[in-house]
C-alpha positions, 0 to 999 in steps of 0.5 A: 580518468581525470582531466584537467581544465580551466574553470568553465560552467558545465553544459548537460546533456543526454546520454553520453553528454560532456562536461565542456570547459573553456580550455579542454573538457571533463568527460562525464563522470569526473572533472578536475577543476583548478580554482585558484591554488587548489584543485576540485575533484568531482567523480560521479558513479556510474561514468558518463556512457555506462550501459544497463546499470541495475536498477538497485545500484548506488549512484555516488558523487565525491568531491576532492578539494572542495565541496559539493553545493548540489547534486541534482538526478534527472531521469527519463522517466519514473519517480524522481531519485533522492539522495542525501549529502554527507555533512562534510560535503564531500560526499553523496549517494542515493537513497532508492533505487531507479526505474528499469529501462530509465535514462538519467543525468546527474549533475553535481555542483562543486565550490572550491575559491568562492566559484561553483563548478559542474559536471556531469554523468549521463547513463542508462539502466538496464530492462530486467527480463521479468519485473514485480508490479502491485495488481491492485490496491484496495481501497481504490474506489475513486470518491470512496470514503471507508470504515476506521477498520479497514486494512490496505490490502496490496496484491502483486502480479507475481509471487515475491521471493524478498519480501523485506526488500519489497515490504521496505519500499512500502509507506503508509501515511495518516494525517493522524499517525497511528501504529501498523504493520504490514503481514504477508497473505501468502507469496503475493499478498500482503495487508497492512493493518494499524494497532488501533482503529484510524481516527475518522475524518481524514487522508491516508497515504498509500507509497509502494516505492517500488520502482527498481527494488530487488524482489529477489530471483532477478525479478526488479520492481517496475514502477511506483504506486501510490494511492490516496484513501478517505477515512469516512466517520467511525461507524461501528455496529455491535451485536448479541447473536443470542439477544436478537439486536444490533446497535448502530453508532455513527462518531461515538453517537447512537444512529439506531438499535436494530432487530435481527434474526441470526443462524439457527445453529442447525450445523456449523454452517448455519451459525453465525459468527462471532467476533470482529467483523468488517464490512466488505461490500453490498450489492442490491440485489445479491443472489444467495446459494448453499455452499457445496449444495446442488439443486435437490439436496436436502438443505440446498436452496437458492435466494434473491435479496435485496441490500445486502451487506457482506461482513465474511467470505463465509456468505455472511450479510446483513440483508433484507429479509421480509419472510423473517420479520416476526422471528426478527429481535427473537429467534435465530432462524437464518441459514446464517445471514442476520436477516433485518426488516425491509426498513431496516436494511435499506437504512443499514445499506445506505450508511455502510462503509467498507471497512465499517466494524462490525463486532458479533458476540453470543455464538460458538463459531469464531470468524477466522482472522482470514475469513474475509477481512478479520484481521481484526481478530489476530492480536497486533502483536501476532500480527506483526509476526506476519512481517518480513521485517520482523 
């Protein structure tokens, strides 16, 4: 509906509100503005009093007559709704999506005769019966500065049915850009890993614009998250299972060269891995068991130790190891750990990032890209093969 009026300055309100003019008034959602020959149409979508729009839907803003000078979305709650104004002007429409649950008001600004006009719409959005939220986000240590290797790794509280409309809404920003991607883990994970190590020494900027994004089965997202990450120096350790030593750089610069002692490659579950590693946390002191052994069967054994820094899910740490130190820089004695003098791994511990590569050659077990976080090991562009965007 279209009503007609002199020109007045429009007053906003809440839901419901009016566009009040100095003789009659334009109801929320369209107003005709005569302006000296020539009359302004402005219609807003969605009307001024509509109930339970979806949180995907489209707001749009049409000017006849004349053109628009502003359009401004104001909302009860969530991130701000941003939107982009054809180059004749005559025509805006947002550009993401909107908070369930959320209130807003939209003001549009119109000129026709040289005299700016407004009106606005005022309306609600609906609260899905089921919505998407991000669980966790790592890295997320307050303080925290992580290795060039680390991917951001991103779990929902549910399973995602659209997984490109979610991995849409998903921007990661470095200060120093380099190529990535992001490759589902499963229905409810997805990790986002860049072609070539991050430069060190600077900010990364995790968005999920999530709020109200269609995850599909009538599941919306329900609110925004972002996060800010810390690149630390670009530490990388490379090590010779078969030689016995690692050497640690910190920048391109040597720090130390570090003997060890690795697998005894008994079984497949002695020998230590291969390939591109990271690290993913420490712990001082860890308790170490034998996986799928129990007390009294040949092989169990049970082991406190001290600095210990995890490299696999396959029970893989570099770690103090007192009992091994003449074998250390010579022989592989090990149930699979690289096992490092007292000295040395408290140094090691104390430096390690999470994220820190660690890079293994010399034996003939290859860590899995799943295996903790290899990701490393996929090349990129298989990697990206895991996009929903494809």
């Amino acid at each position: 509906m279209a009503i007609k009026g002199r020109p007045a300055v429009a007053a906003a309100g809440g839901a419901g509100a009016v566009a009040l003019l100095a003789a009659g008034c334009g109801i929320g959602g369209t107003g005709v503005l005569s302006a000296g020959e020539s009359d302004t149409t402005v219609t807003i979508t969605p009307a001024s009093g509509t109930q339970r729009i979806a949180p995907d839907a489209v707001i749009r803003v049409k000017a006849s007559g004349g053109k628009l000078a502003k359009v401004a979305v104001q909302g009860s709650k969530g991130s701000a709704v941003t939107g982009e104004l054809a180059g004749n002007r005559k025509t805006w429409h947002s550009t993401r999506t909107m908070t369930p649950g959320a209130s807003y008001t939209v003001t549009a600004q119109a000129k026709s005769g040289g005299k700016l006009r407004t009106v606005t719409s005022a309306f609600t959005v609906l609260t899905p019966e089921r919505t998407l939220s991000i669980s966790d986000v790592t890295p997320n240590l307050p303080g925290e500065k992580v290795g060039v290797g680390m991917p951001i790794m991103l779990r929902f509280d549910r399973p995602v049915a659209d997984k490109a409309a979610v991995e849409r809404a998903l921007h990661v920003t470095p200060d120093k850009p380099v190529e990535g991607a992001w490759r589902w883990i499963g229905s409810d994970q997805v990790v986002y890993r860049t072609k070539t190590y991050w430069q060190p020494h600077q900010t990364v900027r995790f968005r999920a614009d999530l709020a109200g994004v269609n995850a599909g089965g009538g599941v919306y997202g329900a609110a925004d998250v972002a996060e800010t990450i810390t690149i630390g120096a670009a530490q990388v350790t490379t090590g010779d299972i078969g030689g016995h030593h690692m050497t640690v750089t910190r920048d391109g610069r040597k720090l130390r060269t570090v003997p060890f002692s690795a697998g005894n490659g008994e079984t497949r579950e002695f020998t230590t891995t291969s390939g591109v590693h990271l690290l993913m946390d420490k712990g001082n002191p860890v308790t170490m068991t034998s996986p799928g052994r129990r007390p009294g069967d040949p092989g169990y054994y049970q082991e406190v130790v001290d600095n210990a820094v995890r490299f696999s899910d396959s029970g893989e740490y570099v770690h103090s190891a007192p009992w091994s130190v003449g074998s250390q820089g010579s022989a592989n004695v090990s149930h699979g750990c690289l096992n490092v003098s007292p000295s040395d791994a408290a140094w090691f511990y104390g430096i390690a990032q999470r994220g820190d590569v660690l890079k293994l050659t010399g034996s003939n077990r290859e860590v899995e890209w799943d295996n903790g976080w290899s990701f490393w090991q996929l090349p990129f562009a298989k990697w990206k093969e895991g996009s929903a965007l494809g």
